[in-house]
C-alpha positions in Angstrom: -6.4 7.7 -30.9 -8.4 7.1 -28.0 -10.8 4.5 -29.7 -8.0 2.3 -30.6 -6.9 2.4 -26.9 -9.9 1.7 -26.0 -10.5 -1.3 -28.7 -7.2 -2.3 -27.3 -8.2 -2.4 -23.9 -11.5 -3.9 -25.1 -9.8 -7.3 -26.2 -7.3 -7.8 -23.1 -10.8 -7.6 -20.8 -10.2 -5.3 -17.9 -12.8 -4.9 -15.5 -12.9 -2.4 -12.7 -15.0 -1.4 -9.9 -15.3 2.1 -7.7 -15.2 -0.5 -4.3 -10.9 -0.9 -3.4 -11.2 -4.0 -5.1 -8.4 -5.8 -7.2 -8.3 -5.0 -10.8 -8.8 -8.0 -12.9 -6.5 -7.9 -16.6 -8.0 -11.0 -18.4 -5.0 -12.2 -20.9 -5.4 -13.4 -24.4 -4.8 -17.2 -23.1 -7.5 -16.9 -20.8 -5.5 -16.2 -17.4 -6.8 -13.5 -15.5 -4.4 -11.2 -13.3 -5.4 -9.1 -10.8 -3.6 -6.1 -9.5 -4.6 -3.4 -7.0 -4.4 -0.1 -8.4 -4.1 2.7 -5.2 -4.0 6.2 -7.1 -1.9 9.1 -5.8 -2.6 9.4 -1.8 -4.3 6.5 -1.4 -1.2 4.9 -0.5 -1.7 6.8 2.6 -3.9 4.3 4.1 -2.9 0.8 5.2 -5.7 -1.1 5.2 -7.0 0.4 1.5 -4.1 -1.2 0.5 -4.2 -4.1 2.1 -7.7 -4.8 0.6 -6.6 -4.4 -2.8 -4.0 -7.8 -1.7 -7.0 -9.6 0.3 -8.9 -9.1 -3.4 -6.0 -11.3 -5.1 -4.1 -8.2 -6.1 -0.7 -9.6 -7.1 1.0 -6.4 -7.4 0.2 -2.9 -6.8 0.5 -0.2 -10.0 -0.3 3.3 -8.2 -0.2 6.6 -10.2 0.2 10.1 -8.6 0.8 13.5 -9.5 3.0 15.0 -7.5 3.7 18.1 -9.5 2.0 20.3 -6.7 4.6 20.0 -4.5 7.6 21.1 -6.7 11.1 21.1 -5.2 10.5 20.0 -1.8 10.7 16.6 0.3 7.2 15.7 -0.3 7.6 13.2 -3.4 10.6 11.5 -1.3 7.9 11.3 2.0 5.4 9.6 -0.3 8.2 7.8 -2.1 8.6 6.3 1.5 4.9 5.5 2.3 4.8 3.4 -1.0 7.8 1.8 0.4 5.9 1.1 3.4 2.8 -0.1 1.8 5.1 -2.9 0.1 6.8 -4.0 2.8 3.3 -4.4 5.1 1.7 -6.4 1.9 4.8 -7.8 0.6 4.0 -6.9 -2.8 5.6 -5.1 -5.1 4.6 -1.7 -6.2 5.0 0.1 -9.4 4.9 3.5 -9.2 4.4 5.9 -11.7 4.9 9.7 -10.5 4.5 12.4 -13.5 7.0 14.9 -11.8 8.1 12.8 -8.9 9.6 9.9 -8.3 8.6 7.1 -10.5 10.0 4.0 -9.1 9.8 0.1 -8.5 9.2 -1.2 -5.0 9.7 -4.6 -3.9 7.6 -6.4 -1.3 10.2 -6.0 1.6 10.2 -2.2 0.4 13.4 -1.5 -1.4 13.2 1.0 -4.1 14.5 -0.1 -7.7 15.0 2.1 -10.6 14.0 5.1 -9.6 13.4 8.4 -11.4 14.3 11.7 -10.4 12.2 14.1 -10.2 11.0 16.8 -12.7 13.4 15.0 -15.4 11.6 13.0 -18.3 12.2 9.4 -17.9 10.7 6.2 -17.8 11.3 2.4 -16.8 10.9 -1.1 -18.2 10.9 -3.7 -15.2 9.9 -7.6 -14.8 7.2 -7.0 -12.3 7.3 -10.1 -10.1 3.3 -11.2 -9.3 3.3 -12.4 -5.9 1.5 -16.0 -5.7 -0.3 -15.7 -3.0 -1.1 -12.2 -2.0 -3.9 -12.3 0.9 -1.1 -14.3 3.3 2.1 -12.5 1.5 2.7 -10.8 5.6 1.2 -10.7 9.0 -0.3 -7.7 8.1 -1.9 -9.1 4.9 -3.5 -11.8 6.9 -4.8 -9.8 10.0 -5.1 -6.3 9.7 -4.5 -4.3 12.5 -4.8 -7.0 14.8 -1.3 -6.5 16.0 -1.7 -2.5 16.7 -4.9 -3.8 18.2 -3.0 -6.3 20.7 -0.3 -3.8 21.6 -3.3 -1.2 22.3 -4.8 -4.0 24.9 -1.5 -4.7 26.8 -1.1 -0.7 27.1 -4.6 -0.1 28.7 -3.7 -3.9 30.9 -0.1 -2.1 32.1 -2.0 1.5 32.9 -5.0 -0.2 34.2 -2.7 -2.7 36.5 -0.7 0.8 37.6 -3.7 2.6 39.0 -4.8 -0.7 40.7 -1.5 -0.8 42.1 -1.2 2.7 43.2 -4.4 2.4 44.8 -3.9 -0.4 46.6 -0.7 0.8 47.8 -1.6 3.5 49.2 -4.6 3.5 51.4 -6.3 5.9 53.7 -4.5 9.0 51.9 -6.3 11.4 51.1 -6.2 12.4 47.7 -7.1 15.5 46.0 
């Protein structure tokens, strides 16, 4: 069984790479697709996943297996950081959980068709392959450049403060 998946998988032409790159899917017609493909908690980290969009990836597909944490919040938590991923890359995510939640994310972060967990099910969806990917958000485009900013104008304030108090205050004696 395995060899005719893999014949099958042969002819479409899928390349991949153990850098966070975009994984290319080379059609029949010639058109090649790329998607990023986080698995399980990779989805933890931002900028992983925003690589995978700055590579072209048009969508994200992420697997996980979130049997480990049985009955508790945990698959809802992650659920949630996939629907945070989308909304910082504005792509959408397909994800495929095999006790959790299975669901389809898109790039503002809405969940679609989702699956409960520990019940058998699955989903057919029209994926939507965002055009443009590596300027989809702000986020997309620069990184951390905005946590980066905000970071600056907090050590500016506290560093303007002390200045301040210093100035305000001089020939006391301090302790």
């Amino acid at each position: 069984m395995l060899s005719a998946v893999a014949r099958g998988i042969a002819q479409v032409g899928v390349q991949a790479s153990a850098a966070p790159r975009a994984l290319a899917l080379l059609l029949p017609d010639g058109r090649e697709i790329r998607f990023g493909t986080p698995i399980c908690y990779e989805l933890l980290f931002p900028d992983l996943v925003r690589r995978f969009a700055a590579d072209g990836g048009r969508a994200l597909l992420a697997i996980t297996n979130d049997a480990w944490y049985g009955r508790t919040g945990a698959p809802y938590q992650f659920l949630a950081i996939t629907e945070l991923r989308a909304a910082e890359t504005g792509l959408w995510i397909a994800r495929a959980a095999n006790t959790g939640v299975s669901a389809f994310i898109d790039g503002t972060g809405t969940t679609h068709d989702a699956t409960p967990i520990f019940e058998p099910a699955y989903r057919v969806f029209d994926l939507p392959l965002h055009p443009a990917p590596a300027t989809a958000t702000f986020y997309a485009r620069h990184g951390d450049l905005f946590a980066y900013a905000c970071w600056a104008l907090w050590l500016a304030h506290f560093a303007l403060g002390v200045r301040r108090r210093t100035i305000s205050s001089p020939g006391q004696d301090r302790d």
